[in-house]
Each structure stands twice: as C-alpha cells, then as structure tokens.
N, C-alpha and C positions, 0 to 999 in steps of 0.2 A: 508907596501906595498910589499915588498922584499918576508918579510913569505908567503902573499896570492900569489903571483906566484909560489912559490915553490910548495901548496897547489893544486891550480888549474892543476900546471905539473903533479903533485902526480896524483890528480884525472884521469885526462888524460891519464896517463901509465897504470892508474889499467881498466878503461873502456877498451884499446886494449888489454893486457895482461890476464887479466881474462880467458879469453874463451880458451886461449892457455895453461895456468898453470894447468888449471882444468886437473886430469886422469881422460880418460873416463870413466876408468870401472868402475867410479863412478857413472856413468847416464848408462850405456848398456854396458853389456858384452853379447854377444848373444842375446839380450831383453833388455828390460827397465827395470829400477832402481824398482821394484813396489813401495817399499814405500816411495822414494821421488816423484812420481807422484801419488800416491795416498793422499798423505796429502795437494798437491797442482797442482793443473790440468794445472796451468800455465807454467811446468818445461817440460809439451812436445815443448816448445818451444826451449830451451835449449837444449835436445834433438836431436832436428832437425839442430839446428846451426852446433851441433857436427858434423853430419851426415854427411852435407853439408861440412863442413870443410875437413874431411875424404875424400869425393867427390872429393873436389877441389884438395886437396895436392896429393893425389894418382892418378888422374886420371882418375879417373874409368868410364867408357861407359855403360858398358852391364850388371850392378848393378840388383839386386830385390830387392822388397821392399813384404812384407806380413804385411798382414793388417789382425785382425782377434780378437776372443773373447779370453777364460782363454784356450781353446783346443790349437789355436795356438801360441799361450803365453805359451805353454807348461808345465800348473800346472798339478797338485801339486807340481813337483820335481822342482829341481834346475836349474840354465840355461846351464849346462854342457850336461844336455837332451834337449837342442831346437832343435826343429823341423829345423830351419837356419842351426845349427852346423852340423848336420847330413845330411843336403844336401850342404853344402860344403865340407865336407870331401867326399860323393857318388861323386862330381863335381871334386875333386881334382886330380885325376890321369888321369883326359885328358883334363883340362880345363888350358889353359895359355896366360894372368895372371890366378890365382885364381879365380873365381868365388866368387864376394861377397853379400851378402847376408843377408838385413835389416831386423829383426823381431819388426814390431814396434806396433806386437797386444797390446793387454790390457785383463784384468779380468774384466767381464761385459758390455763391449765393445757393443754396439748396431747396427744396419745396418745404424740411423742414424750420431752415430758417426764415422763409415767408411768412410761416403762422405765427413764429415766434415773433417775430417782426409788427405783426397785428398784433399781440397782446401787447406789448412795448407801445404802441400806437395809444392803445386803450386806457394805460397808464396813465398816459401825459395829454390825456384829454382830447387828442387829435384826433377828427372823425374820418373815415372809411368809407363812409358813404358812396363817395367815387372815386370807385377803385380798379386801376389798369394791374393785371402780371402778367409775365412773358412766361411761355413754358417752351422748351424743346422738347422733340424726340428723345435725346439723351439723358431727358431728364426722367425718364420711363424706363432706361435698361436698368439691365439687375448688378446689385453692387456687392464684387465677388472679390475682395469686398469692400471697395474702397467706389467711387466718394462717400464719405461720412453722411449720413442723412440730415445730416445739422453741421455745418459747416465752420460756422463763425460763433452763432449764440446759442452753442449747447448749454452755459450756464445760468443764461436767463431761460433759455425752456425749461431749465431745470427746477428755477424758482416759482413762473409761471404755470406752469402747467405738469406737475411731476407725472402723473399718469400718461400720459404721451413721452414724457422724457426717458421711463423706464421701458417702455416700448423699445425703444435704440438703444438703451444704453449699451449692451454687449454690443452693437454695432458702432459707436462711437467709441467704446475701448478700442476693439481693434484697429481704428484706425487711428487712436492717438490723441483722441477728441476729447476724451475723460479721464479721470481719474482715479478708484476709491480713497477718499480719503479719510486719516483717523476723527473719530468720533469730533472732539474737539476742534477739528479743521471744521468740520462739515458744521459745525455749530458758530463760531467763529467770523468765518467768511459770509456768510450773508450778513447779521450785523455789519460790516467792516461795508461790504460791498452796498447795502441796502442804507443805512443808517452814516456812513461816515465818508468813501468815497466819491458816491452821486450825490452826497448833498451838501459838501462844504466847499465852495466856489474854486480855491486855491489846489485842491486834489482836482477835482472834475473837470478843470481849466487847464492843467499845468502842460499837457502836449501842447493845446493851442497855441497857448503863451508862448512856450519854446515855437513854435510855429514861425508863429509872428517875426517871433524876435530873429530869428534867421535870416526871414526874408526883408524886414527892414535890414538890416545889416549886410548882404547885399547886395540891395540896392542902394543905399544912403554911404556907405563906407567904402564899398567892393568896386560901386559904381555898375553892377551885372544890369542889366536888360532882367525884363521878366518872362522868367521860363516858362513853354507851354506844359500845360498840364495833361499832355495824350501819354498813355501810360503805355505803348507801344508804337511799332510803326504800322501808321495809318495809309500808306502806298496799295496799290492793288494785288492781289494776289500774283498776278498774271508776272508781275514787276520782283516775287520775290523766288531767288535760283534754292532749287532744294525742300520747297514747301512742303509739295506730295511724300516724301522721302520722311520728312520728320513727322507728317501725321500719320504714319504709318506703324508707331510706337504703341504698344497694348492700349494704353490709357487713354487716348484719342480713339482708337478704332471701338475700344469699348460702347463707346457713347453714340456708334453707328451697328450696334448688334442686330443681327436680323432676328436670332429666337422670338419663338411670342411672348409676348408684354403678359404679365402675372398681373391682371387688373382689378386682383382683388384687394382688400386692405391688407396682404400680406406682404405686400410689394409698398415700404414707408412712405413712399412717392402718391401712392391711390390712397392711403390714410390719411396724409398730410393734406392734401386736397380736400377730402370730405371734412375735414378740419376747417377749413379753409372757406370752404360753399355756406358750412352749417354758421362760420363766425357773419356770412355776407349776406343771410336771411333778409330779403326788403331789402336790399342797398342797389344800386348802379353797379353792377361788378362785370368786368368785360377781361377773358383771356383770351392773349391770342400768340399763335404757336410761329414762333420764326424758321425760318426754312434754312436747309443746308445748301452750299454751294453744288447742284447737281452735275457742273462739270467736275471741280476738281476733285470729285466724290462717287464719281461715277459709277466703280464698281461696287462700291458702297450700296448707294442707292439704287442701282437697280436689281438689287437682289428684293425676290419676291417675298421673303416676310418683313422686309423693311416696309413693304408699302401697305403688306396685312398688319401691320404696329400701328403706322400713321392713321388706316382706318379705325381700327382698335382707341386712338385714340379720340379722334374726333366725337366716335356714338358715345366716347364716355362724358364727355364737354356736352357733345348735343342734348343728354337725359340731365343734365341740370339748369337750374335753378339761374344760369348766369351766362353774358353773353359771352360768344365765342368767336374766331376767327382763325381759318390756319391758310395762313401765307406762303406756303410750301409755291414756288415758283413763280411768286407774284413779283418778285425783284429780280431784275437780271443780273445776271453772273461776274459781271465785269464790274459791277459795284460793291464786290466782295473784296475780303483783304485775306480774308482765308478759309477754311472750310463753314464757316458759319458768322462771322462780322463782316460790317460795310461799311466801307466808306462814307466820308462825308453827305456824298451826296444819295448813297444807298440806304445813309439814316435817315435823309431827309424824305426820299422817299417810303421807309417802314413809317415813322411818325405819322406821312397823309394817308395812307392806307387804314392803320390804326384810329386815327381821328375820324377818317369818314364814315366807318362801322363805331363808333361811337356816338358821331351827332346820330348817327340812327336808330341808337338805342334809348330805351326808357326804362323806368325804376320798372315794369312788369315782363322786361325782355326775359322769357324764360324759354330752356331750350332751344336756344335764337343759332343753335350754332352753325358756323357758315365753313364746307370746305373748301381745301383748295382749287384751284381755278387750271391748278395743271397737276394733275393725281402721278402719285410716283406709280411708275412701271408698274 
C-alpha cells in the first residue's frame, strides 16, 4: 500500500514537471521541431503548451504569431534563416522589451489547416491579435483532387469546428486524409485524444523525450557534432542540374494553373479565408502573397490567365477587412532555391519586406491591400 503512494506521488510529480524539464529547442527554436511533428500531428499540441508557457512566464502582450506553409517555415534552410529571426533582429534596436515573435508555419500547411490552427490557438489561450499568413498563387488552384484542403489537422477541425469539417470531408477521403469510422471509434477517440493523450504529461511528451534522449546520445556517447536542422538543400536553384525537368511533374505544375480561380466559397481555399478574416475581426492581421521564381517558371508565368488569377487574387485581399501585400517580383531570382523558396539571404530579405508593411500597419488597416510592384505579364 505504502509503495503504491509513492507510485502514484511519482506519477503526480512527473505529469507537473514534464513540460517544465523539457528544452524547448527541442520542439521550436525559431520554428517547429519538423520531424517530431511530422511523425505525429498531435505534438502541435505540445508545442503550443510551450508557447503559452513562454507567454505566461515572460509576460509578453504584443507577441506575433505567423501562421503559414514551407515559404514561411522557411525551407529548405535551417531555422537560423526564419523569416521570425530576422524580423526580430530588424525589431530589436527600437523595440523594448524585444519583440517576440511565433513562427508556427508548417511544410504543406493548407488554408484549411490555418483556421484550424487559430481554433487550436484559442484553446490554449494564445492571442491572434497579431497575426502574419503567407498565401501563394497555388494555394488558389483547384484541387483535382489532391491537395487535401486540411492537410495535417483534419482531426482537430473535426473536433473544432464540425461544420467546416463536413464541408471537406468527401474531399479529404479522397485524398486519404479521413476515415469513417465505427460508431464506437468515433465515440472513443476523442475522450482518448481530448481527455487522456493531451493531458497526461508522459503521452503528450513521449516523442520529445525520445527526441531528447537521441540527441543527448549522440552527442555525449557518439561524440556527433550537432546536425543542422534545414530540412533540404538550401543552394541556389541556378546551382541545382535537372530542377526545371522535375517541376515539370502534374503536381508541381498543378499549383502554376493558369484557368480562372472559382473565388467563390466553392473553391475550400476562398471559404477557408472568410473563416479566417471573420475569426480576425478588430485584430492586426497582415497577408502577404510570396511570389514564384519568374525565370525558372517562365512559361508558367507568362501565360495570361496566370496573371488574370494573381489580379483575381489581390481584389479579393484588397475588399477585406486585413492588411495585404503581394511580393510577386519584389525578390530577385537568384535568391531562390527553386521555383518558389529562398535562400538564406532571399528569406532575409521576404522577412524586411513583410516587416516594413507591417510597422505601417494598424489595428484599422482595412482594405489596405498593396500589389505587386512588378505585375505578371
């Protein structure tokens, strides 16, 4: 009887302590962990506790958060290139305290996992208030029928917001995203998921912990140096043999379609949005659209409904409620890695771009939106 008290203590100390023992730069140093949230969708949760954590202990008021796909996630390179790091450092020599600054994109990241993302937010107490997303052009084609319109957290839209979730969901069966499940499942898994795996420290932990324990090991045992964390190669495009060749593949060119953009809510992409505007009512909210490489894209982009889309899109940014900016040819070409990321120094310069249309914004910027400065063909 004696040992199960101590047991049960045990248990008890490790649920509070856990979340406190963890290093963060386990789950986000500038970004997310990618491969502990890639192997399990449920560690944005963890994630988030952090955040909040950070939040609460520091104080912090006038925080950002950036919500956004692999452009604002800052691939190929490493997180020492986020887009975050470099508009804290532009913010640091007149900002006091510091200006901090959450990048809590993702690689494949969809419009519908953004909103989902904001209810997740709202959850765990984390404010929105100022709020950066990235949007592409591709994120506006029509999905025939693949990307999934929820990419990553089809199961918490699903708990959040069911009415939006049934919206997709034939669109997320087919692409492998859902499931029906029996009765019993469907009753089940949320207790399990809601009730037992996000709230007992030792489930909610247990990738990190593995995490951890890998990379102490080694280091400490192996004696390894410590790996960068760019989750591709970060070289110039110009630098790699074969590039045009492989984005030449349906699935890539998909996301350069010239048809006109369906810009009504029939199209999950312009629903998800007005989802998105209506959750941002009175906040700071600033999207701005990153451009495609127009050389190595060339026959792409100059086709003439690519550039009736691009318009298409802006009026639809300019009639709301939030600021905008589309950067379509405001970075040069040679600081790309390939038909749409950049280099180190190509992130550093989207970040000061982004930042300067933001000190210029206010909580009443409405309709504020700004186009390109070099209009496609």
């Amino acid at each position: 009887m004696k040992a199960a008290k101590y047991v049960v203590l045990y248990v008890l100390l490790l649920q509070f302590l856990i979340p406190y023992l963890v290093p963060a730069d386990v789950l986000y140093g500038y970004r997310i962990n990618y491969p502990i949230f890639q192997n399990n969708v449920n560690n944005y949760d963890v994630v988030l506790q952090q955040i909040k954590m950070e939040i609460d202990r520091d104080k912090l008021k006038d925080y950002v958060i950036i919500l956004g796909d692999s452009v604002a996630f800052s691939s190929p390179g490493d997180s020492q290139n986020a887009i975050n790091k470099y508009m804290e450092d532009f913010a640091l020599p007149s900002s006091k305290p510091p200006v901090r600054i959450f990048n809590l994109s993702m690689p494949a990241m969809q419009t519908g996992d953004l909103y989902t993302l904001l209810l997740m937010l709202d959850e765990f107490g984390i404010s929105t208030d100022n709020l950066m997303l990235n949007v592409r052009y591709s994120g506006f084609t029509a999905r025939n029928p693949d990307p999934p319109a929820v990419f990553w957290l089809a199961d918490s839209l699903q708990r959040l917001d069911k009415p939006s979730f049934e919206r997709v969901k034939n669109q997320l069966e087919i692409n492998g995203k859902y499931k029906e499940q029996p009765n019993w499942v469907l009753k089940l898994h949320p207790f399990l998921a809601n009730h037992v795996l996000t709230h007992v420290s030792l489930f909610r932990y247990k990738d990190v912990m593995l995490q951890e324990g890998k990379l102490l090991y080694a280091r400490y045992v192996k004696g390894e140096k410590e790996q960068s964390d760019a989750i591709g190669d970060p070289r110039s495009w110009r630098e790699k043999e074969g590039l045009r060749g492989f984005l030449e593949k349906p699935e890539y060119l998909n996301g350069f379609n010239p048809q006109p953009f369906d810009m009504s809510e029939n199209n999950p992409d312009v629903y998800f949005w007005d989802r998105i505007i209506d959750h941002q009512q009175g906040t700071k909210t600033l999207v701005f659209l990153t451009g495609v490489n127009e050389e190595l894209m060339k026959p792409e982009f100059d086709k003439p409904g690519y550039a009736a889309n691009l318009r298409a899109i802006d009026a639809f940014f300019a009639a709301k409620p939030v600021g905008y900016v589309n950067l379509q040819g405001r970075i040069d070409e040679k600081l790309f890695t390939d038909h749409t990321h950049y280099t180190g120094e190509g992130y550093k310069e989207l970040a000061k771009l982004v930042w300067d249309k933001w000190q210029s914004m206010d909580r009443t910027s409405s309709g504020s939106g700004e186009a390109s400065s070099k209009e496609a063909k």
